[in-house]
C-alpha positions, 0 to 999 in steps of 0.5 A, a space after each residue: 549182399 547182406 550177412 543175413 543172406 551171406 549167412 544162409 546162402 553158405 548153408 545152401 538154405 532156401 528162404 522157405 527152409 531158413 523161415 520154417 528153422 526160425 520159426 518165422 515167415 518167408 516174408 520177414 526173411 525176404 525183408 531183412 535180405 533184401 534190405 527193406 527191413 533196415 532193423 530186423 527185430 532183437 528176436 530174429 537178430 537172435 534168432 540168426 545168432 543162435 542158428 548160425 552160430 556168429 555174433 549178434 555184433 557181426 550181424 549188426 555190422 559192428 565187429 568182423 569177428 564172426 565168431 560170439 563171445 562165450 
């Protein structure tokens, strides 16, 4: 399971409902879980980011702190 998943699953979102907050299609949120797309966009990385409140470093795998840095 990806983080990205790992992420919207804990927040008990649907793909539909995770899409309309990011502002972005079913369809590039289905992508990025599934792993078909292997570098989701800087914009959508953000975009998680931001709604999600973690590091872009532990959405790219290259930290386990999941908490960003201010």
């Amino acid at each position: 399971m990806t983080v990205f998943k790992k992420l919207r699953l804990e927040k008990g979102l649907t793909l539909e409902k995770l899409a309309r907050e990011l502002k972005t299609s079913y369809n590039t949120i289905w992508r990025i879980e599934s792993g078909y797309s292997s570098m989701p966009s800087l914009d959508i990385v953000l975009k998680y980011a931001n709604f999600f409140e973690v590091s872009v470093d532990y959405l790219l795998g290259r930290s386990d702190s999941i908490l960003p840095t201010k």
